[in-house]
DSSP file (Angstrom, degrees, kcal/mol; ACC not computed):
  #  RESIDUE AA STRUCTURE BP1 BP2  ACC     N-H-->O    O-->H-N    N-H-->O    O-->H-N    TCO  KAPPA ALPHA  PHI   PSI    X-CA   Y-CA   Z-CA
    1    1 A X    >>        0   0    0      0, 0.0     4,-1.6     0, 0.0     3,-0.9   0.000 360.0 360.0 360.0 -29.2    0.0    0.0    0.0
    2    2 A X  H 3>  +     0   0    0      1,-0.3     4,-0.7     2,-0.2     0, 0.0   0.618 360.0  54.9 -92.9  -0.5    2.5    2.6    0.7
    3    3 A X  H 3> S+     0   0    0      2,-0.1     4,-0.6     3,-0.1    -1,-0.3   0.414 108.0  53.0 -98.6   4.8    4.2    2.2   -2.6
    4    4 A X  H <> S+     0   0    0     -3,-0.9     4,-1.3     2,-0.2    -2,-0.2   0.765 105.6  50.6 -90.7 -35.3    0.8    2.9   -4.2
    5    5 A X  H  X S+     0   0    0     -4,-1.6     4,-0.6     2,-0.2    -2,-0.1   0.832 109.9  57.2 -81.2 -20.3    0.2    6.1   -2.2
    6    6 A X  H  X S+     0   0    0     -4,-0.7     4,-3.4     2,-0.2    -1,-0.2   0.940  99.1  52.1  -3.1 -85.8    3.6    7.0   -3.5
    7    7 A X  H  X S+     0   0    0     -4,-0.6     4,-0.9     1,-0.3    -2,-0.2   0.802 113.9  49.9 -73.6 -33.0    3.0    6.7   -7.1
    8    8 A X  H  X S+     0   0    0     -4,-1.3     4,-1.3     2,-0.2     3,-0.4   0.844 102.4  51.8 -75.1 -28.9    0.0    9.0   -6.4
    9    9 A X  H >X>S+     0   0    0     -4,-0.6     3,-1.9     1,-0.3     4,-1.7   0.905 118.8  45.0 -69.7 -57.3    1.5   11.8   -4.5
   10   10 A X  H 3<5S+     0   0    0     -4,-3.4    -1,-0.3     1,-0.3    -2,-0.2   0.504 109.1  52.5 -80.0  18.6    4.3   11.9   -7.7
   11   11 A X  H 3X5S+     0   0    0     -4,-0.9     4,-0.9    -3,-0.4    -1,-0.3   0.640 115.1  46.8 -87.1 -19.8    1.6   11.6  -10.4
   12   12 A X  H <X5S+     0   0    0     -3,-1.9     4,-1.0    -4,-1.3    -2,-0.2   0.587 111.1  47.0 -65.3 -32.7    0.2   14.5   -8.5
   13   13 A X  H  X5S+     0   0    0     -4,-1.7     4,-0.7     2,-0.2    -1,-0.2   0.374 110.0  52.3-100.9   3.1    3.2   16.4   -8.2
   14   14 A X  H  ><S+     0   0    0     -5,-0.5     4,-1.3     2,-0.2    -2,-0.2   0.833 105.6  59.4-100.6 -20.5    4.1   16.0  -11.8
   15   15 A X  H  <>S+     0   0    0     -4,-0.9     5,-1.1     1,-0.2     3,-0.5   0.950 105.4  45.1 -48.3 -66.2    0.8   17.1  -12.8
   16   16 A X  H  <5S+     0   0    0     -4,-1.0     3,-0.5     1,-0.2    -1,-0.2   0.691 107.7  57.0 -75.3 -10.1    1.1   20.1  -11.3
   17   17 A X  H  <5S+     0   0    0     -4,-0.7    -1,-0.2     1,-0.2    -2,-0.2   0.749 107.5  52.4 -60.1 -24.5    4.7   20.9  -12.6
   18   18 A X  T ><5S-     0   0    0     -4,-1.3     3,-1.6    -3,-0.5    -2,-0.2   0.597  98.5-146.3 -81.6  -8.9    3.4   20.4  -16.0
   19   19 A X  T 3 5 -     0   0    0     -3,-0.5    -3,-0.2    -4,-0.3     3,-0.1   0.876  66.1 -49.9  47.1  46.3    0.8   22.8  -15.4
   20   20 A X  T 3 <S+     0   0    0     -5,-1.1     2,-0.4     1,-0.3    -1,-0.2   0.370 106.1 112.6  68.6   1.3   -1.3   21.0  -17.5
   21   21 A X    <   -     0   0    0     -3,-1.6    -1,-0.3    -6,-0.2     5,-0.1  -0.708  69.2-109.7-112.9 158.3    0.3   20.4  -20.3
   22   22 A X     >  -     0   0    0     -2,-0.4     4,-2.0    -3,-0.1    -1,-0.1  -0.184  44.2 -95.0 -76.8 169.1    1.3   16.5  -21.3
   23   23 A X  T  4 S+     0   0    0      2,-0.2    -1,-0.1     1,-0.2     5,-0.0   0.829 123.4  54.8 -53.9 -33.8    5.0   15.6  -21.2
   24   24 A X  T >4 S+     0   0    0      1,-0.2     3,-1.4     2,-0.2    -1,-0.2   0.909 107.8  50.8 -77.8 -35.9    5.5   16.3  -24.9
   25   25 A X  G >> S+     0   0    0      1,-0.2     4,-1.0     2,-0.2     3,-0.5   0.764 107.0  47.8 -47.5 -56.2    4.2   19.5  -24.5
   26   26 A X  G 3< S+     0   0    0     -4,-2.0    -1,-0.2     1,-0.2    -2,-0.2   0.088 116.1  52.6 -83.7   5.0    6.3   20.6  -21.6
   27   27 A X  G <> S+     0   0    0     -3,-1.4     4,-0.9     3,-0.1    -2,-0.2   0.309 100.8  55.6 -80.3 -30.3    9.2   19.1  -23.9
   28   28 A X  H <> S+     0   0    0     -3,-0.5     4,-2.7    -4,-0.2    -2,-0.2   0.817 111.3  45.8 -85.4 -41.1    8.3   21.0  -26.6
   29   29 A X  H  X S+     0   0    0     -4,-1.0     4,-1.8     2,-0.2    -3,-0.2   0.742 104.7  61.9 -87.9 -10.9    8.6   24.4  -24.2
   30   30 A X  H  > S+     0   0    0      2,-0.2     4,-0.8     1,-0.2     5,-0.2   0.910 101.6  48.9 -41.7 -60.8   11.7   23.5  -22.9
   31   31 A X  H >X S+     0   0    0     -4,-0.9     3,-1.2     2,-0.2     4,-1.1   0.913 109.3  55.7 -44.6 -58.5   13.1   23.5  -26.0
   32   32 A X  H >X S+     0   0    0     -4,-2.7     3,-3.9     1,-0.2     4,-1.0   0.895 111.3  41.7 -24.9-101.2   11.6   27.0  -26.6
   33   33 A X  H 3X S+     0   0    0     -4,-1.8     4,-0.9     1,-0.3    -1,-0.2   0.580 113.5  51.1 -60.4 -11.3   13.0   28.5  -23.7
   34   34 A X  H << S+     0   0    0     -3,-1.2    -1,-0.3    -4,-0.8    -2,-0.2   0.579 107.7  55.7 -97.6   5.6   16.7   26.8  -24.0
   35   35 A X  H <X S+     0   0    0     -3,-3.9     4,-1.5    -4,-1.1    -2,-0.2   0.878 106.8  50.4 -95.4 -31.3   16.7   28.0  -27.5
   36   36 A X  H  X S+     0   0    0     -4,-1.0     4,-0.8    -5,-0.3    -2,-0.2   0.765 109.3  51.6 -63.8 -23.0   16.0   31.7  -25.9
   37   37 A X  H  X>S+     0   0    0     -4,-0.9     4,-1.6     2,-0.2     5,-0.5   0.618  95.8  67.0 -95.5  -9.3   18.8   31.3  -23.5
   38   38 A X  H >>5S+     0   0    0      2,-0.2     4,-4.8    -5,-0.2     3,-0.7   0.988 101.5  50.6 -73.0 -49.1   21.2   30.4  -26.1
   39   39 A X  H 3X5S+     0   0    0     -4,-1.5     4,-1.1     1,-0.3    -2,-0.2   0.819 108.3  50.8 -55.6 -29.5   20.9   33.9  -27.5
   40   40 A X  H 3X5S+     0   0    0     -4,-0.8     4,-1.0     2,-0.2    -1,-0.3   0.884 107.7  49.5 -78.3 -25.6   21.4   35.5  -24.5
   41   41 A X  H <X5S+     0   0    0     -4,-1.6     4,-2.1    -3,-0.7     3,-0.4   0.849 108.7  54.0 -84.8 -55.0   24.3   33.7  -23.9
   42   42 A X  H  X<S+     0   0    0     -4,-4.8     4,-0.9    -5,-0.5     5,-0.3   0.929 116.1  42.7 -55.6 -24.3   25.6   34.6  -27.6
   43   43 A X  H  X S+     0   0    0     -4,-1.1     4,-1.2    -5,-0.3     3,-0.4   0.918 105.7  57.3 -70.2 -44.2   24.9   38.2  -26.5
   44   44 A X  H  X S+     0   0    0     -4,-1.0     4,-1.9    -3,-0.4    -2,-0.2   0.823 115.9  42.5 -73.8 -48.3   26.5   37.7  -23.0
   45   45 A X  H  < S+     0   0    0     -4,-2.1     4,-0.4     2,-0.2    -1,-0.2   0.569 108.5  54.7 -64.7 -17.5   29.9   36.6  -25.3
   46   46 A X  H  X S+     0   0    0     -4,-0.9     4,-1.8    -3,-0.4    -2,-0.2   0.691 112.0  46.4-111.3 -31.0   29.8   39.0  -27.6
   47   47 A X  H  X S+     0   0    0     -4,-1.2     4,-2.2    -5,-0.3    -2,-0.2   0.927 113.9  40.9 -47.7 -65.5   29.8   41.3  -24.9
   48   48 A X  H  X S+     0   0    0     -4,-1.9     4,-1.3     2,-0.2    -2,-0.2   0.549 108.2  63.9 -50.8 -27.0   32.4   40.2  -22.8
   49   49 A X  H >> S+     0   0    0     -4,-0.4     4,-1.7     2,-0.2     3,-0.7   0.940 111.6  42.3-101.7 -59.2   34.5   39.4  -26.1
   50   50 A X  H 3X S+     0   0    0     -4,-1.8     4,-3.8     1,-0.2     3,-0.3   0.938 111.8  49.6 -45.1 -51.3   34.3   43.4  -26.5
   51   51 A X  H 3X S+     0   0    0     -4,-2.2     4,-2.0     1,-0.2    -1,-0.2   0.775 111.3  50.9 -62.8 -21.1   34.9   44.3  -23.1
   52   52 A X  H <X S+     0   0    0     -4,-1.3     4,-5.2    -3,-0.7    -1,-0.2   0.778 108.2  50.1 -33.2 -65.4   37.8   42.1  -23.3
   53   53 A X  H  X S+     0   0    0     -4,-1.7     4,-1.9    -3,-0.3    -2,-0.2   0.856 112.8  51.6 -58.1 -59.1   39.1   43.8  -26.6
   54   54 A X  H >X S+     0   0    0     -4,-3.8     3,-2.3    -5,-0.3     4,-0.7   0.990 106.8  52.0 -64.1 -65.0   38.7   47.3  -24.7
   55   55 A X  H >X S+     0   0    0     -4,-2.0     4,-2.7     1,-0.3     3,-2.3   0.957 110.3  47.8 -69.8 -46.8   40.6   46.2  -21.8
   56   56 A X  H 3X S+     0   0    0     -4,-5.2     4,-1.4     1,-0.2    -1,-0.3   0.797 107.8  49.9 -70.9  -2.3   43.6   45.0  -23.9
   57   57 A X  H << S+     0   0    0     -3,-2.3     4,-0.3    -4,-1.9    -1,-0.2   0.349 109.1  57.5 -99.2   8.9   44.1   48.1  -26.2
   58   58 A X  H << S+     0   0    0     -3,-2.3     4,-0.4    -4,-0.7    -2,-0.2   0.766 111.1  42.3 -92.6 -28.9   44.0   49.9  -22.7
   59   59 A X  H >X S+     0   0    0     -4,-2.7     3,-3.3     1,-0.2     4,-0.8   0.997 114.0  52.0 -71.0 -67.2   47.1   47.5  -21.5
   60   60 A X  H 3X S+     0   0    0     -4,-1.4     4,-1.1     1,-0.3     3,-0.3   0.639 107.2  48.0 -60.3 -18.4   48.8   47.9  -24.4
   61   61 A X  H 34 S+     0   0    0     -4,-0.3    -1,-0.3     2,-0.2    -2,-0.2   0.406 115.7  44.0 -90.4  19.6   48.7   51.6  -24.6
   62   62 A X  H <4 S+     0   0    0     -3,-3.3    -2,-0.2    -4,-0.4     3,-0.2   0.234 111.4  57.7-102.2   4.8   49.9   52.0  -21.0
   63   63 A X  H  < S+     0   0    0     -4,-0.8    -3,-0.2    -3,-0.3    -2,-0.2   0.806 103.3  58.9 -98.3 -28.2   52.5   49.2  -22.0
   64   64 A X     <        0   0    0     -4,-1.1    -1,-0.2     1,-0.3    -2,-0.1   0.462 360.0 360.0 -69.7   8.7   53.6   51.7  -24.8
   65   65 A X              0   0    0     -3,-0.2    -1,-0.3     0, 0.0    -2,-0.1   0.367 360.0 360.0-111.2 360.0   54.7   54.7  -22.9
């Protein structure tokens, strides 16, 4: 019995993680949303890659004097 009331508390708690939507569904929006943090992350590099770029033409003109 107690592995039965188990398997109900976590079909119950996966239910409401899914918010209602099936597994494929909530697969589907995963994907969505890692495909949105991959552009922020290319933004986040392309950022950093500058600030990078700035900080070494600042070394190298205090290395030239």
């Amino acid at each position: 019995m107690p592995d039965e009331n188990f398997d109900a508390q976590a079909e119950r708690m996966l239910q409401a993680t899914l918010g209602g939507m099936t597994p494929h569904e909530a697969l589907l929006q995963a994907s969505r949303d890692d495909e949105g943090k991959v552009a922020e992350r290319e933004a986040a590099i392309a950022k950093n890659r500058e600030r990078a770029l700035m900080l070494l033409a600042a070394i190298e003109k205090t290395l030239e004097k």
